[in-house]
C-alpha positions, 0 to 999 in steps of 0.5 A, spaced: 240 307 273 239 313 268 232 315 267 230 314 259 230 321 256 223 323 255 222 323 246 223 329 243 216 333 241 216 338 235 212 343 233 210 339 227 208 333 232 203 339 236 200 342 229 199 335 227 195 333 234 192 340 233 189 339 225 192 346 224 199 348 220 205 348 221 204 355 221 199 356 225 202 352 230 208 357 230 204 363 230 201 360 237 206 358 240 211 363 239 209 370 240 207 372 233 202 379 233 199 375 227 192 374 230 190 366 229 182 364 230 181 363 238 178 356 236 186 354 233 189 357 239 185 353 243 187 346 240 194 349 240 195 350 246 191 343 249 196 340 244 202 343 246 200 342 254 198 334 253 204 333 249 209 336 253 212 341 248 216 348 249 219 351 243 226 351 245 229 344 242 236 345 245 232 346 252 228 340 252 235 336 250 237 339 258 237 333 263 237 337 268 235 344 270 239 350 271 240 353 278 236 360 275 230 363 279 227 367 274 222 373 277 217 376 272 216 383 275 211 388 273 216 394 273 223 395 274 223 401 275 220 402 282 224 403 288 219 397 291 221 392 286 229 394 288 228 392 295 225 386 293 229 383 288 234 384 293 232 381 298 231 375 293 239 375 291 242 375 297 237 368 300 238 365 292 246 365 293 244 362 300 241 356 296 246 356 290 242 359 285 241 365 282 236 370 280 234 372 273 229 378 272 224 379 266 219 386 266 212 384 263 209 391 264 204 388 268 199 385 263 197 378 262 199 378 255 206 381 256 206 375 262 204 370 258 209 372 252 215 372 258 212 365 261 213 361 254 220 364 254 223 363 259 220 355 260 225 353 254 231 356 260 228 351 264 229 355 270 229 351 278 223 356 279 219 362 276 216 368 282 211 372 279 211 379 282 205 382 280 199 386 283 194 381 281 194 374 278 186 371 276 186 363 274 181 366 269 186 371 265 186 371 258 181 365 258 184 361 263 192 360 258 196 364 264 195 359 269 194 353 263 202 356 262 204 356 269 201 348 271 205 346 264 210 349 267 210 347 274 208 339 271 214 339 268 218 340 275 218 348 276 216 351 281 212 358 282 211 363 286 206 369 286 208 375 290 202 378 289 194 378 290 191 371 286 186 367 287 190 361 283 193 355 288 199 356 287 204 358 292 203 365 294 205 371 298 201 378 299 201 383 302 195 385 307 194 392 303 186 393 306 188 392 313 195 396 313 192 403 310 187 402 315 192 403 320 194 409 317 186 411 315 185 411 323 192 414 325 190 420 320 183 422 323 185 420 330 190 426 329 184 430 328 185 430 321 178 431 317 178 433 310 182 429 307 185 427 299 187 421 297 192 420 292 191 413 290 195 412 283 191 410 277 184 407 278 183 400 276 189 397 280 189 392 285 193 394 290 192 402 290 185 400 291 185 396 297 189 401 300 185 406 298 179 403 301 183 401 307 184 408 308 177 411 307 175 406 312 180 407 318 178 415 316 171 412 317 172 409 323 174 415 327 169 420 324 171 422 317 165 423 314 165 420 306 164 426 303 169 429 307 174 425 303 177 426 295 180 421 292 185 423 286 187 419 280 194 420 277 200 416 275 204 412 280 210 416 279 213 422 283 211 426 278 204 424 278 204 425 286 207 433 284 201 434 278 195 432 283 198 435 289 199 442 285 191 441 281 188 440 288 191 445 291 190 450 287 182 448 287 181 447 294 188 450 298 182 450 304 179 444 304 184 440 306 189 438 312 192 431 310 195 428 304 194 420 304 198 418 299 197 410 296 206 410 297 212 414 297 213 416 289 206 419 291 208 422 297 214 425 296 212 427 289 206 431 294 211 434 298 215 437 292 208 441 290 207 443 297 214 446 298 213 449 291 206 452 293 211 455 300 205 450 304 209 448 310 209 440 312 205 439 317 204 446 320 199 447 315 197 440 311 200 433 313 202 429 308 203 420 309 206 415 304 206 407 304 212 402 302 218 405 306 223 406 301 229 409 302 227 416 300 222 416 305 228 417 310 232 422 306 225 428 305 224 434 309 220 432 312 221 425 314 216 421 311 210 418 316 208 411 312 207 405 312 213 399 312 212 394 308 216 388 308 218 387 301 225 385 304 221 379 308 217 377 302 223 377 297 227 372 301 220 368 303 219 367 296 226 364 294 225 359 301 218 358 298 222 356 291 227 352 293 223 348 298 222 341 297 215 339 300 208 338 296 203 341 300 201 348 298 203 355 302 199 363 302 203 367 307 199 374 307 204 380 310 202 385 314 205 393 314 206 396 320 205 404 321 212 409 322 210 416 325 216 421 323 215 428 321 210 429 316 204 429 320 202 432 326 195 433 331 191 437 329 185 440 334 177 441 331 179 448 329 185 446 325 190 448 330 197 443 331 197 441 338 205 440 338 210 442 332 
């Protein structure tokens, strides 16, 4: 027997359970850059949640869902995000859905804005694939957002470090560069640079914390080792390569790059220098993507499984089950080309 569809909810209905206008309600609920007085926001926004509302009248009318799975990326741009959002299609189509990609840039703000949006499509389930997801992020209403959503049916998934109850997949950043860290100084590297991409993100830093500790731990001492800020960019690797290396050339024989556009924008910036890599200066990525394959040298890194993820996180949104899943992956460490031992006195052992 057909369930009674559930009455239909207007903006009027939240601006009235609110005691704000019509405008008011609008301007919350729909995007506006228009400021409203975080007080109204916040009744808005438990009016809305408590009645159920979303702002698209002909989605709410839907009786059932649709068969899209909508990731939220950070960037489009990366080769990482490529890998995984393949990965992604290929398990939906196993499952008879389809996957639909929206970038947000990577702020909460942006995430919440495209959240709001894409609850009127009703997708069969939302993947958040972001550095970081905090439960606390702007006052709480990005996971007031998603539990709305996931009440009324959705799933999420966060592919991506947070410490909300969602279901969620991370990746062990820390632990995976602490592999590469003991790898570089038990090769008998010493001064080291760290190309760590911007300051403030969360992955980068994890892995530039993991990489000092296993330097560390095989007797790099702190002071030996320079951290370089630059934009997450090949170009940004090129930039910060060519700055250290014209200021320092002397005091460096490893590059330990945050992941491969670094890396391999290093390497540009070696090659234009006339540095031989690794005869003079070692250099090792993060990621594995396919250009760590295709540079001269070929690339020492660390794999990630981004591929494993994407699929894992499609299972994970499909299936049907109640209890709650955190995977934590690991990265595994790949010796090619860029890299060599290195004895006390800077010479190589082999070529």
């Amino acid at each position: 027997m057909p369930h009674a569809s559930r009455p239909t909810v207007t903006l009027r209905d939240v601006a009235a359970a609110a005691g704000v206008s019509v405008a008011t309600a609008s301007r919350v609920l729909g995007g506006s850059s228009r400021s409203v007085a975080p007080e109204y926001e916040e009744r808005v926004l438990a009016a809305a949640s408590a009645l159920r509302y979303t702002a698209d009248a002909a989605a709410r009318a839907m009786r059932r869902v649709s068969d899209s799975i909508a990731l939220v990326a950070d960037d489009l741009t990366t080769p990482s995000i490529g890998l995984l959002v393949a990965a992604m299609e290929q398990e939906a189509r196993s499952s008879g859905a389809f996957v639909t990609v929206s970038p947000t840039g990577g702020t909460p703000e942006r995430q919440l804005e495209t959240i709001r949006r894409l609850r009127a499509l009703r997708p069969r389930a939302l993947v958040l694939t972001t550095g970081r997801v905090e439960a606390a992020a702007l006052g709480g209403r990005l996971t007031a957002e998603l539990l709305a959503y996931q009440r009324d049916g959705g799933r999420v998934v966060i592919v991506g470090d947070t410490d909300t109850d969602f279901d969620s997949i991370r990746f062990d950043n820390r632990g995976s560069a602490r592999e590469m860290g003991v790898y570089v100084g038990a090769t008998g590297h010493r001064r080291v640079a760290v190309l760590a991409g911007p300051a403030g993100q969360a992955a980068m830093t994890a892995r530039v914390e993991g990489f000092v500790s296993g330097l560390e731990d095989t007797g790099a001492g702190h002071e030996q080792v320079r951290i370089v800020y630059s934009e997450l960019t090949r170009q940004g690797g090129f930039d910060a390569v060519r700055e250290l290396i014209s200021g320092a050339r002397g005091g460096v024989d490893a590059v330990v790059a945050a992941n491969d556009l670094l890396a391999i924008g290093g390497l540009g910036a070696l090659r234009a220098e006339g540095i031989s890599v690794p005869r003079q200066l070692s250099v090792t990525g993060f990621d594995d993507i396919q250009l760590a394959v295709d540079v001269t040298p070929r690339l020492t890194t660390i794999g990630v499984p981004l591929a494993e993820a994407g699929a894992e996180a499609i299972r994970l949104a499909v299936s049907a089950r109640s209890d709650r899943v955190h995977l934590v992956l690991r990265g595994r460490l790949i010796v090619r080309d860029s890299t060599v031992a290195r004895t006390s006195d800077g010479s190589i052992t082999r070529l």
